[in-house]
TILO-361474 format. One record per residue (C-alpha): residue in one letter; x, y, z; residue number from 1. Coordinates in steps of 0.25 Angstrom, whole numbers, plus 5000, padded with zeros to 4 digits. Layout:
<sites>
<site rest="a" x="X" y="Y" z="Z" nr="NUM"/>
...
</sites>
This chain:
<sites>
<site rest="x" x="5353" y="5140" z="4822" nr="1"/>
<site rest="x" x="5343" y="5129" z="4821" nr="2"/>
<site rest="x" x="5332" y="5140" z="4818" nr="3"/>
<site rest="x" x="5341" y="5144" z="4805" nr="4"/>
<site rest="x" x="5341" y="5131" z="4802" nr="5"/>
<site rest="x" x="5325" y="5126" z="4802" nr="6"/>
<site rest="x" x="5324" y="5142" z="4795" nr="7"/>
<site rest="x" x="5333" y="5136" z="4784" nr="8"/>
<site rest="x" x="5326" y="5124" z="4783" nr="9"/>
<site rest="x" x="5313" y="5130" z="4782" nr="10"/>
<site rest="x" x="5316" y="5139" z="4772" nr="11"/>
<site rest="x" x="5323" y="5128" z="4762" nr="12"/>
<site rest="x" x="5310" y="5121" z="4764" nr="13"/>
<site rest="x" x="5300" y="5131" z="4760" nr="14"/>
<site rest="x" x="5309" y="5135" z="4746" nr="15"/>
<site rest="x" x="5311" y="5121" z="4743" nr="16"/>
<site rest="x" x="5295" y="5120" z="4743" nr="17"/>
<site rest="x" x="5296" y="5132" z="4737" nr="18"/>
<site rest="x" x="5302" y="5129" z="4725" nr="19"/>
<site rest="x" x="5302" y="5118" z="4714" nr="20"/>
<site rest="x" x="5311" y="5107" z="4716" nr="21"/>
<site rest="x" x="5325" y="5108" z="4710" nr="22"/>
<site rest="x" x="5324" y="5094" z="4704" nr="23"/>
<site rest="x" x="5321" y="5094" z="4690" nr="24"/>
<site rest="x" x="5309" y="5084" z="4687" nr="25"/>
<site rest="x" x="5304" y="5076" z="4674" nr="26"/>
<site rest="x" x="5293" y="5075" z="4670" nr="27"/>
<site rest="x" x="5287" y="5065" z="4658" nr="28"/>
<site rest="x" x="5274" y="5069" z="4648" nr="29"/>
<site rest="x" x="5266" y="5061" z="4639" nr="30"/>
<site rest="x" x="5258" y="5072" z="4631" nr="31"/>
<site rest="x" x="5259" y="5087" z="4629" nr="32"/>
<site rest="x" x="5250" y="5089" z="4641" nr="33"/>
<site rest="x" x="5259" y="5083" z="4650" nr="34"/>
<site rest="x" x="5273" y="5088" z="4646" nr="35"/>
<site rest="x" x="5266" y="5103" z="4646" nr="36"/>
<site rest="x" x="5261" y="5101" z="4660" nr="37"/>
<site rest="x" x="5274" y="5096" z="4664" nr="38"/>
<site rest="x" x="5282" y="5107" z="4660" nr="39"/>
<site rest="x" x="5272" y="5119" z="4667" nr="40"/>
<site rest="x" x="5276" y="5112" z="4679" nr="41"/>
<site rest="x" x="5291" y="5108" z="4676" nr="42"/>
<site rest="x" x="5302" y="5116" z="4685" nr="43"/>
<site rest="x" x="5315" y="5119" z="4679" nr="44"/>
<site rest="x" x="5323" y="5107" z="4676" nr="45"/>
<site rest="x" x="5311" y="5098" z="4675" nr="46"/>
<site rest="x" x="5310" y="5089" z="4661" nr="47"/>
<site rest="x" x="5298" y="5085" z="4654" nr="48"/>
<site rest="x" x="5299" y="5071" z="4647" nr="49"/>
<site rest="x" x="5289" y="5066" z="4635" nr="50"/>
<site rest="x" x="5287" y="5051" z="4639" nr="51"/>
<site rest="x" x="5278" y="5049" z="4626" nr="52"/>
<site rest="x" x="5276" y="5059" z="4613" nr="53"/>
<site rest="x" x="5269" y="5069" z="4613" nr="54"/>
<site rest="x" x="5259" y="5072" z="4601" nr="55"/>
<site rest="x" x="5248" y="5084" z="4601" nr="56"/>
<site rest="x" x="5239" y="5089" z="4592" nr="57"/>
<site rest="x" x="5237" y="5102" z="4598" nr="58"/>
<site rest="x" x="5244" y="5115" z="4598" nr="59"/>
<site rest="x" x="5259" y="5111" z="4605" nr="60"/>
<site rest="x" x="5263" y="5099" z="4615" nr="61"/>
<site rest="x" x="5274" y="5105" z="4623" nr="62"/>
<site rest="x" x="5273" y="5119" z="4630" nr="63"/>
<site rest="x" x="5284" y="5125" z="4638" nr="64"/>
<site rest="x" x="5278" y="5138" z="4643" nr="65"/>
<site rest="x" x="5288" y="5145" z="4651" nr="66"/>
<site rest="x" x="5292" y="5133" z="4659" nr="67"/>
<site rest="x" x="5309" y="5135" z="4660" nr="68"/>
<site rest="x" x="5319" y="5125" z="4662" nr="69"/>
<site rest="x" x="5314" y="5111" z="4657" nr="70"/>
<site rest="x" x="5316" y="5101" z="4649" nr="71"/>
<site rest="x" x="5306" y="5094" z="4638" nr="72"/>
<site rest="x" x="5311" y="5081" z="4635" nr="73"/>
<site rest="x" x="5305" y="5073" z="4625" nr="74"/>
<site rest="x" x="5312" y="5060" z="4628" nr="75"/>
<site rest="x" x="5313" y="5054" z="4613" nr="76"/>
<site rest="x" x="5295" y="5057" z="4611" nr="77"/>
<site rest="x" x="5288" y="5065" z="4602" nr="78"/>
<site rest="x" x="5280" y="5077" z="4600" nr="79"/>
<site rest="x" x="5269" y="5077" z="4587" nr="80"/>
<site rest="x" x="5258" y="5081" z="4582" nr="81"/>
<site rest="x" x="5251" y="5080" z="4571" nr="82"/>
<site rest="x" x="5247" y="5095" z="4568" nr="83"/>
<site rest="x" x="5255" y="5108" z="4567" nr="84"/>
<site rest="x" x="5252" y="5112" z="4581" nr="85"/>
<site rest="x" x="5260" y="5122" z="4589" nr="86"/>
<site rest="x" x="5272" y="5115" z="4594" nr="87"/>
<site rest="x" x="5278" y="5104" z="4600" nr="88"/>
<site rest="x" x="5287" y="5110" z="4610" nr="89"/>
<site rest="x" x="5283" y="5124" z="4616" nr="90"/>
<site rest="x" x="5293" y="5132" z="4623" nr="91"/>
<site rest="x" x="5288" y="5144" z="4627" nr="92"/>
<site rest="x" x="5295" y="5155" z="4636" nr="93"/>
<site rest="x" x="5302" y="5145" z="4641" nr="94"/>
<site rest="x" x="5317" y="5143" z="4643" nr="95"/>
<site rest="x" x="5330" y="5131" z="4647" nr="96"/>
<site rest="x" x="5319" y="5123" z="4640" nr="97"/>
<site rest="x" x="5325" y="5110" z="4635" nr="98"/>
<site rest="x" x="5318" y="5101" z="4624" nr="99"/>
<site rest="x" x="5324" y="5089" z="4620" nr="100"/>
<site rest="x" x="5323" y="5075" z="4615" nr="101"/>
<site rest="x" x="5308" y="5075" z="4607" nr="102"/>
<site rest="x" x="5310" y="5065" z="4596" nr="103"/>
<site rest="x" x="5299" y="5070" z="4586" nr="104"/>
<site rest="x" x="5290" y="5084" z="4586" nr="105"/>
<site rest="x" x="5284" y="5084" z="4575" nr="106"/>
<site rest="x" x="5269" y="5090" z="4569" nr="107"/>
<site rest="x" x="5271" y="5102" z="4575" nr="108"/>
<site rest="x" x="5272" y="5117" z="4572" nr="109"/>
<site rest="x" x="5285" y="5117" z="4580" nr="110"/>
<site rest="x" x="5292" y="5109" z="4587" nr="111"/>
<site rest="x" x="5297" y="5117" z="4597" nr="112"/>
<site rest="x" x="5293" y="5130" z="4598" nr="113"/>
<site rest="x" x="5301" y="5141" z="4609" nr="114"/>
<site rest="x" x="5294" y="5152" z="4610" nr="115"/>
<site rest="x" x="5301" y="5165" z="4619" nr="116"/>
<site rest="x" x="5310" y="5154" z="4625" nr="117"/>
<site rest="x" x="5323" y="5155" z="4630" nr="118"/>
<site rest="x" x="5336" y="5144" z="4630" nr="119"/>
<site rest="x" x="5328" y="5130" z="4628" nr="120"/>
<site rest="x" x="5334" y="5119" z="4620" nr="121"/>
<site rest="x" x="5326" y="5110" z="4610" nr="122"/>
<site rest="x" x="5336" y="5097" z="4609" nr="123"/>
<site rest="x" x="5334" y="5083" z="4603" nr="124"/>
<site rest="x" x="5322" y="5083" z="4595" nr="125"/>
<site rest="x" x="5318" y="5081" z="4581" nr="126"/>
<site rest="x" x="5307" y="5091" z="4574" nr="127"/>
<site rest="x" x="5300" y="5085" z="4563" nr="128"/>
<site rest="x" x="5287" y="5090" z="4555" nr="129"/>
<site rest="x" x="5285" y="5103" z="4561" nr="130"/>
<site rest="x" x="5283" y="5115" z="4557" nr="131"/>
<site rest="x" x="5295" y="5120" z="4562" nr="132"/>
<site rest="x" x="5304" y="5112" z="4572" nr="133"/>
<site rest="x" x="5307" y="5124" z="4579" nr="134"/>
<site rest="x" x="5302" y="5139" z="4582" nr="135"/>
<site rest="x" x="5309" y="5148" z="4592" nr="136"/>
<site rest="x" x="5301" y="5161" z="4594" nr="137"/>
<site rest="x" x="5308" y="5171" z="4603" nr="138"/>
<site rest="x" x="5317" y="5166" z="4615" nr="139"/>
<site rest="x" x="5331" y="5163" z="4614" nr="140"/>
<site rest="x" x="5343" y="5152" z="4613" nr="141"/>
<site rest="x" x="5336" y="5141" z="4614" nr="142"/>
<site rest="x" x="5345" y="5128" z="4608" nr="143"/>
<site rest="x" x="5339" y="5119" z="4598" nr="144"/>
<site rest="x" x="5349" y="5107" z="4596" nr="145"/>
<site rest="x" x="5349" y="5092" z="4590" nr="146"/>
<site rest="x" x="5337" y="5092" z="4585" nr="147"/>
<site rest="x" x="5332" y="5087" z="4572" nr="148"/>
<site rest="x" x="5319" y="5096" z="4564" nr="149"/>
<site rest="x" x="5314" y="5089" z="4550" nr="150"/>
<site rest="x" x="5302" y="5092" z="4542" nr="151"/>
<site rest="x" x="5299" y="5107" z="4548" nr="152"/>
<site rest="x" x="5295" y="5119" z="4542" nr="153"/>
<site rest="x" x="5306" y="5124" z="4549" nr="154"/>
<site rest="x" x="5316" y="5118" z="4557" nr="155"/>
<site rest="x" x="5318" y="5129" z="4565" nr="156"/>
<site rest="x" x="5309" y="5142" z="4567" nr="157"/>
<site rest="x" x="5317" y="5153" z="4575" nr="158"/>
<site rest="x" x="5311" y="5165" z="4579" nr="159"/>
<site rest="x" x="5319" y="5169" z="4590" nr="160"/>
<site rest="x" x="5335" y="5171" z="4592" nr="161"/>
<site rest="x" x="5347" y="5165" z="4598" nr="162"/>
<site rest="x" x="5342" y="5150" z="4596" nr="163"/>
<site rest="x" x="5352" y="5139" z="4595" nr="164"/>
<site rest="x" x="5350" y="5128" z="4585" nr="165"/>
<site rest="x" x="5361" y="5117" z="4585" nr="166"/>
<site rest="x" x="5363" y="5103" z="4581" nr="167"/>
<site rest="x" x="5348" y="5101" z="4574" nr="168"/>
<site rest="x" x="5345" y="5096" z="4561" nr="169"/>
<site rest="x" x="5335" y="5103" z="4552" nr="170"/>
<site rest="x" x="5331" y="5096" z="4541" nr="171"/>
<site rest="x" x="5322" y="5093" z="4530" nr="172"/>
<site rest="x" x="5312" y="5105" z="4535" nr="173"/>
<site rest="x" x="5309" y="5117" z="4527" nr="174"/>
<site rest="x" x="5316" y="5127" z="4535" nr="175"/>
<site rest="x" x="5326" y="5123" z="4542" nr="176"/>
<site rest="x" x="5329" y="5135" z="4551" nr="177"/>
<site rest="x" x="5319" y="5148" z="4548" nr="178"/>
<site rest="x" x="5324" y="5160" z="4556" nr="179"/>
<site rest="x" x="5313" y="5170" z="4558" nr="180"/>
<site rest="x" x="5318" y="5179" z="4567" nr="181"/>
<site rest="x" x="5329" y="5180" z="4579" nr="182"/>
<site rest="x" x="5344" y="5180" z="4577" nr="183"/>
<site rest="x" x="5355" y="5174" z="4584" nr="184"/>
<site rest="x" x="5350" y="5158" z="4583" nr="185"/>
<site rest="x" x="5362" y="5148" z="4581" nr="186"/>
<site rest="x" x="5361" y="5137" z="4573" nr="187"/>
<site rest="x" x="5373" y="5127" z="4573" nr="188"/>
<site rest="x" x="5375" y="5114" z="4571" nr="189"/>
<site rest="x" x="5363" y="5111" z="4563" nr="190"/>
<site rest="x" x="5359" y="5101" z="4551" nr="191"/>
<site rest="x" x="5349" y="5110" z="4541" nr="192"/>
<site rest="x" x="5346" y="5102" z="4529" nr="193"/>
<site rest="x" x="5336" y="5098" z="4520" nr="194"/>
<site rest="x" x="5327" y="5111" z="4523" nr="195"/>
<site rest="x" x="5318" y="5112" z="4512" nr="196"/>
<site rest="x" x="5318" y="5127" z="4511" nr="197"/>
<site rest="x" x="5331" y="5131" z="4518" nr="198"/>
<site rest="x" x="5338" y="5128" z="4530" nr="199"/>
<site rest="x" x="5339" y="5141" z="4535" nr="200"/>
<site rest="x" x="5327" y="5153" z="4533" nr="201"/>
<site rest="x" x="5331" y="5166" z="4539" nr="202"/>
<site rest="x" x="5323" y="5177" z="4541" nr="203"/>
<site rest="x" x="5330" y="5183" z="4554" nr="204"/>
<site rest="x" x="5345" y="5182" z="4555" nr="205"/>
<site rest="x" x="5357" y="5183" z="4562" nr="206"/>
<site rest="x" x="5358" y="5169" z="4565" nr="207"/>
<site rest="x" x="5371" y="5158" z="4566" nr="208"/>
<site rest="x" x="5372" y="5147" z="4561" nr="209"/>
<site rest="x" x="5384" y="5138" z="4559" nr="210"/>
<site rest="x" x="5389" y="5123" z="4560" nr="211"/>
<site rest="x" x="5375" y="5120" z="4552" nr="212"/>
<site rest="x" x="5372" y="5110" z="4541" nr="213"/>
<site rest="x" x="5365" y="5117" z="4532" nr="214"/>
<site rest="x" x="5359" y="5108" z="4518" nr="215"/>
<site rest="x" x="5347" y="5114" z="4513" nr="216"/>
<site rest="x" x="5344" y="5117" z="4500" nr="217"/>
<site rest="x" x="5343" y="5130" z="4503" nr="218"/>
<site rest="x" x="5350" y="5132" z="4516" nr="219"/>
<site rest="x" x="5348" y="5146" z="4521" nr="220"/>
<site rest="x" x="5337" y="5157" z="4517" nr="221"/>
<site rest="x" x="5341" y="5170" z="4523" nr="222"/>
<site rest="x" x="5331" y="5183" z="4522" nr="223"/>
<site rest="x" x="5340" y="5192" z="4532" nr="224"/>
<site rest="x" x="5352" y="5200" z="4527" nr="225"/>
<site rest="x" x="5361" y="5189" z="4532" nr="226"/>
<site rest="x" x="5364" y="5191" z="4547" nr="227"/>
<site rest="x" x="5365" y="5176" z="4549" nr="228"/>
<site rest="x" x="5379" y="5169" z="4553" nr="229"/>
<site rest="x" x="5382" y="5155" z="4546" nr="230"/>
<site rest="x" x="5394" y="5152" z="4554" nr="231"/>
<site rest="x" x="5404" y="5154" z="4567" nr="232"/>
<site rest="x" x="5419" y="5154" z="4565" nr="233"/>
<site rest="x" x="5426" y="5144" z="4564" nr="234"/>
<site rest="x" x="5426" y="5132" z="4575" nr="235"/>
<site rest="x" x="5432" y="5119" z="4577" nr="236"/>
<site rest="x" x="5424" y="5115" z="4589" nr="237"/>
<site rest="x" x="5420" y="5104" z="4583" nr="238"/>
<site rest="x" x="5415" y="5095" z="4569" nr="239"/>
<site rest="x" x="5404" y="5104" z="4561" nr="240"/>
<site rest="x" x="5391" y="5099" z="4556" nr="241"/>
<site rest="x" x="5398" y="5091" z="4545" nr="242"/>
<site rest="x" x="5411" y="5087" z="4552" nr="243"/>
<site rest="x" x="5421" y="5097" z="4548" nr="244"/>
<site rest="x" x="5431" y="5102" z="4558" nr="245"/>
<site rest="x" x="5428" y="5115" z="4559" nr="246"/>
<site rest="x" x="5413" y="5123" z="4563" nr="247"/>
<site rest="x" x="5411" y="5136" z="4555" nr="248"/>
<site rest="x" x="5397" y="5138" z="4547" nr="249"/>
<site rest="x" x="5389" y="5130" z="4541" nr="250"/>
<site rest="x" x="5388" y="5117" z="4532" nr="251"/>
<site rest="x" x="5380" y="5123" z="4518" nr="252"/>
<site rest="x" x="5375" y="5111" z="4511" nr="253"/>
<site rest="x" x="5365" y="5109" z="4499" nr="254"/>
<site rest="x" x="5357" y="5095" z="4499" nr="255"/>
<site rest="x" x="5364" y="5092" z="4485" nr="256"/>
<site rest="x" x="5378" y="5096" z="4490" nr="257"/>
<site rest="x" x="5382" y="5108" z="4483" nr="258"/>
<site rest="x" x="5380" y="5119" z="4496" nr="259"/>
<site rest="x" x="5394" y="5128" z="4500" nr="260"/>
<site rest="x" x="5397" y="5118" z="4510" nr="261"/>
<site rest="x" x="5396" y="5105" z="4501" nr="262"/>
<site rest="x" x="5404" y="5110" z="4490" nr="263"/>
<site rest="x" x="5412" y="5121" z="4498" nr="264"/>
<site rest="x" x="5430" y="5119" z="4500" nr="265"/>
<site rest="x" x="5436" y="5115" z="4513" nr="266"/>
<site rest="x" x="5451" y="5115" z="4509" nr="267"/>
<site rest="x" x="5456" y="5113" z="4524" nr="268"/>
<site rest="x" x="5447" y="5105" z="4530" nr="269"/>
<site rest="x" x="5441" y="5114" z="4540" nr="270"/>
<site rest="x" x="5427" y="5110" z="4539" nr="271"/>
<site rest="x" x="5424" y="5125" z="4533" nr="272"/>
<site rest="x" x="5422" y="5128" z="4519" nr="273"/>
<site rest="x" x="5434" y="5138" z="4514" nr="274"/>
<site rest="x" x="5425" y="5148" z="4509" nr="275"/>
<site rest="x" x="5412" y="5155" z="4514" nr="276"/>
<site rest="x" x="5397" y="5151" z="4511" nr="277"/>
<site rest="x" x="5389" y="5162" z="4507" nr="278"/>
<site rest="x" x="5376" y="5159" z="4507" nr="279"/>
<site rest="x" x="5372" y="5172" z="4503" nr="280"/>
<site rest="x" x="5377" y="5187" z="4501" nr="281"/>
<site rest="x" x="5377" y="5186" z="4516" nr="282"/>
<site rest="x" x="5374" y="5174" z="4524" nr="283"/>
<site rest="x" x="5388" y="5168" z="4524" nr="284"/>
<site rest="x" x="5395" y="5156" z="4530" nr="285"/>
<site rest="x" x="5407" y="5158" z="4533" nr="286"/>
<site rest="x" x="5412" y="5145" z="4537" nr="287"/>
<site rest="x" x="5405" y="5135" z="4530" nr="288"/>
<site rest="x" x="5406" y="5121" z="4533" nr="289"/>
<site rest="x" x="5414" y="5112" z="4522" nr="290"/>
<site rest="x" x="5409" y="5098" z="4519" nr="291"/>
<site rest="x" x="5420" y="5090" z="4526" nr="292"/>
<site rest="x" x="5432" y="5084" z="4516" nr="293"/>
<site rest="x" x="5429" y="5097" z="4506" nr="294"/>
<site rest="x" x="5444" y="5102" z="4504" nr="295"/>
<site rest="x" x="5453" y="5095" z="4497" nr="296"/>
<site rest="x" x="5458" y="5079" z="4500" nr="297"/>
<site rest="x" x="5471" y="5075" z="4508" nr="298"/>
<site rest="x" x="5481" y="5069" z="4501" nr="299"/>
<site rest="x" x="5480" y="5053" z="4498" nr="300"/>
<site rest="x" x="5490" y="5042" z="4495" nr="301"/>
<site rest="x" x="5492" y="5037" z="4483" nr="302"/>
<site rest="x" x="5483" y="5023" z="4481" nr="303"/>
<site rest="x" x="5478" y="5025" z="4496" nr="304"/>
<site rest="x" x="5464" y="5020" z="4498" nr="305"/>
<site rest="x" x="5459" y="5030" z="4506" nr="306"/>
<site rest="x" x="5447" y="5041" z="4506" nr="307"/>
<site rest="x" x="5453" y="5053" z="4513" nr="308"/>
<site rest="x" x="5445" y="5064" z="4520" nr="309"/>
<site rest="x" x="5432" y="5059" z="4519" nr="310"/>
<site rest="x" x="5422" y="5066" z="4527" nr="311"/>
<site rest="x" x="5408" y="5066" z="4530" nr="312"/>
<site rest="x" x="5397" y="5079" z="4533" nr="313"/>
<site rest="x" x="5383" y="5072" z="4539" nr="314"/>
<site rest="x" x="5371" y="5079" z="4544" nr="315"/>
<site rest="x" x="5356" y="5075" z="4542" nr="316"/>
<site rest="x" x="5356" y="5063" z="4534" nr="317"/>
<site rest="x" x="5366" y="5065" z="4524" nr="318"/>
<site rest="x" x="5380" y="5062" z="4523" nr="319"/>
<site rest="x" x="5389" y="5065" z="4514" nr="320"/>
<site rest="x" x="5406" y="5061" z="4512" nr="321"/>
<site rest="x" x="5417" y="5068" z="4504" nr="322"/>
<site rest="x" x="5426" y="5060" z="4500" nr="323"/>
<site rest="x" x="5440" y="5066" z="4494" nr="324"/>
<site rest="x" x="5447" y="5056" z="4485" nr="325"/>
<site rest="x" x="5445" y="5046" z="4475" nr="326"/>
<site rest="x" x="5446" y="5032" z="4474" nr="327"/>
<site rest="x" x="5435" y="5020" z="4478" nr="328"/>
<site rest="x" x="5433" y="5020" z="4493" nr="329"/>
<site rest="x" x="5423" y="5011" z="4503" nr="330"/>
<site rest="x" x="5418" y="5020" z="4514" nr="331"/>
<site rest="x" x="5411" y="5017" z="4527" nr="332"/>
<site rest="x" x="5406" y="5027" z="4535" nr="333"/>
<site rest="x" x="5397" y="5024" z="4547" nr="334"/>
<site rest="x" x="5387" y="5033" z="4552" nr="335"/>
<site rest="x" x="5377" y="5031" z="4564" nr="336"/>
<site rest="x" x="5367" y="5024" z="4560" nr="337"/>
<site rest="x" x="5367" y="5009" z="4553" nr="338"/>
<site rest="x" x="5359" y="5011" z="4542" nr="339"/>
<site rest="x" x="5361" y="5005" z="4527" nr="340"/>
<site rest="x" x="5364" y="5013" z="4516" nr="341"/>
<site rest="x" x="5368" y="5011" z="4503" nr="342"/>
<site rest="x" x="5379" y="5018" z="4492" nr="343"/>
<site rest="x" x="5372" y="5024" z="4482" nr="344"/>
<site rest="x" x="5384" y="5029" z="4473" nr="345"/>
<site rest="x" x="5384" y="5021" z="4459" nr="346"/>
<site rest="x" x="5400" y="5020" z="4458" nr="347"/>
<site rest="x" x="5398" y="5019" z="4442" nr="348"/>
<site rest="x" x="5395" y="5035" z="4443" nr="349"/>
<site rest="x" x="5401" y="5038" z="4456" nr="350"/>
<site rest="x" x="5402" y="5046" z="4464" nr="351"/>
<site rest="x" x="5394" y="5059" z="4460" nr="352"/>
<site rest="x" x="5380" y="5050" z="4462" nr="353"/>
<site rest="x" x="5385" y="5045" z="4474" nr="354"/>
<site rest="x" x="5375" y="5044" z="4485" nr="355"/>
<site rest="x" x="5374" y="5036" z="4500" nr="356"/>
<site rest="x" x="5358" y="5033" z="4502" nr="357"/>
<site rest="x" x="5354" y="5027" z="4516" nr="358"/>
<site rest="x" x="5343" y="5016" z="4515" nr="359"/>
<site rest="x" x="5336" y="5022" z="4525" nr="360"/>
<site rest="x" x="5332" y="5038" z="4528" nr="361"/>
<site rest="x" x="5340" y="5038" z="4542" nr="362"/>
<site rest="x" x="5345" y="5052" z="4545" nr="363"/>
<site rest="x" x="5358" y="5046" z="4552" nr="364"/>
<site rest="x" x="5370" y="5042" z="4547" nr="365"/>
<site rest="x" x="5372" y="5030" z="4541" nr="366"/>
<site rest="x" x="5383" y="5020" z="4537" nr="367"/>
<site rest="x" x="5387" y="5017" z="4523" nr="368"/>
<site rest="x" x="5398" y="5011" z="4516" nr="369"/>
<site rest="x" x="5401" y="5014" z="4502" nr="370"/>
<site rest="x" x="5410" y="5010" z="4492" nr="371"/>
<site rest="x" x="5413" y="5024" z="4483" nr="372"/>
<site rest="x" x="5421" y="5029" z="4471" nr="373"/>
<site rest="x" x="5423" y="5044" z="4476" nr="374"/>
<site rest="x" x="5430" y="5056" z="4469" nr="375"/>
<site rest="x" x="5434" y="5067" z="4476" nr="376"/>
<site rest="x" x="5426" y="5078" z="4483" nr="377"/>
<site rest="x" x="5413" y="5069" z="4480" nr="378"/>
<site rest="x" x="5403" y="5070" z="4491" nr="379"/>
<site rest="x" x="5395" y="5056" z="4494" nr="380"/>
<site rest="x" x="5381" y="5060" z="4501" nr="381"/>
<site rest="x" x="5372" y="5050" z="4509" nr="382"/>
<site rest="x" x="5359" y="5054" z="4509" nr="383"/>
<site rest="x" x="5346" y="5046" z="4515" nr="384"/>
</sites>
């Protein structure tokens, strides 16, 4: 019996030497070099955490060749350069790969570049002055979410299928998403505005998108015989991207106002427009998302001063407010930040030129308080 025992013993011994630990380790880097080195040696489980910024003028900072199961945190730094090199963040043949938290990639190529890779998560981070935030070449459902890509070529480059994009705003690029080839990528959840080409360039097809903000001037650019699917049925899990009740498609606005969703009827309520948006001959919304407060007001006492069924759609750094009825109100509304801002509406001409201006370019929501003479179904926008 004790024999067994020593045997048993022995044995554990020799696998536990035999076999990296189950502990999941941290390790911290400085410079490219360091976090590269860090990660060919990383076990499953391990992180490896910037402690300063990271700037290179060669081609790429961050390589993940093969190397499974880890984390890159950036921890609040940055990764720059001053040239159009390769990429920030290389992930390559690679898979459970989690990059998160990297408060500026800018001057590169791409930001993060997943080539062949398989279910990695890119979370947290803001893109800005790339060429493209993102390009996925091959690999499949990887998860790109809460992330902010400004001043891109493209926002997003997709070459691969079955990729998730969700809760990211993709602004003020030229592209917002090109597809080039692949099907089956999600994108939901989404703010795609101000994209000076189009917010959507599709070359391969059979893609879904729902619950997005789309406010482009031109918002969708579609070469394929349109396989794509602008929306799920109908849902209540929850408030859509501009606060209505219900989750369909998609919200369809113009910069100046005058898109399917800005101008569309919502005689219920719902949240959904109560018509279809056709985007073309045959790209077609089903269940477009209404501006909130679009169907008709509620009933009102006579001589009450109240302002019925106001409601407010926010994304980016614009806000705007529906307001239902007539009559001279003061409104307060508070938003996250405590910035000044100032009414711009001249009540002598009201309310047609009526406009909210912040005093400062925040891209967060501020507090105002305005005194307003409003007719029905005006729609007052706050832009920065």
């Amino acid at each position: 019996m004790m024999r067994n025992i020593l045997l048993c013993m022995a044995l554990a011994v020799v696998i536990a030497i035999g076999m990296p630990s189950a502990m999941a380790a941290t390790y911290t880097c400085g410079s490219c070099d360091d976090c590269n080195t860090a990660i060919a040696s990383a076990f499953p489980g391990d992180i490896i955490q910037l402690n300063a910024s990271l700037y290179s003028d060669v081609s790429g900072c961050i390589l993940d060749n093969s190397i499974n199961d880890i984390a890159i945190d950036c921890n609040g730094y940055t990764i720059t350069s001053s040239i159009i090199t390769f990429g920030a963040i290389n992930i390559q043949t690679a898979s459970n790969v989690t990059v998160s938290n990297c408060s500026w990639i800018a001057g590169w190529d791409t930001g993060v570049y997943l080539y062949a890779s398989d279910n990695n998560t890119i979370e947290n981070c803001t893109f800005y002055g790339n060429a493209n935030g993102f390009h996925t070449y091959g690999g499949n459902y990887n998860v790109m979410r809460n992330n902010n890509i400004s001043f891109e070529s493209a926002g997003f480059l997709i070459e691969s299928a079955n990729q998730i994009a969700e809760n990211n705003t993709i602004a003020d690029n030229n592209y917002g998403i090109a597809f080039y080839s692949g099907s089956g990528n999600i994108f939901r959840d989404n703010i795609i505005a101000r994209n000076a080409v189009t917010g959507t360039y599709i070359i391969s097809g059979g893609n879904y998108y729902y619950n997005n903000l789309f406010n482009n001037t031109v918002n969708v650019i579609d070469f394929t015989s349109g396989s794509e699917i602008w929306n799920i049925g109908r849902t209540v899990a929850g408030i859509n991207i501009v606060g209505g009740p219900n989750k369909g498609g998609n919200y369809w606005g113009y910069p100046n106002g005058t898109c399917f969703s800005d101008t569309c009827v919502d005689a219920s309520h719902t949240g959904i427009c109560d018509a279809p948006y056709y985007l073309d001959g045959t790209n077609i919304d089903y269940l477009p998302l209404s501006l909130p407060g679009a169907g008709p007001s509620p009933p009102t006492s006579p001589g009450a001063a109240c302002i019925s069924n106001i409601s407010l759609r926010s994304f980016y750094n614009e806000q705007s407010m529906v307001i239902n009825d007539t009559g001279n109100y003061s409104v307060s509304i508070t938003g996250y930040k405590d910035s000044a801002c100032q009414w711009g509406c001249d009540n002598s001409t009201a309310p047609a030129s009526c406009r909210i201006s912040p005093l400062e370019g925040s891209l967060y929501f501020f507090a105002f308080i305005a005194a307003i003479l409003v007719v029905a179904g005006v729609l007052y926008t706050r832009k920065r």
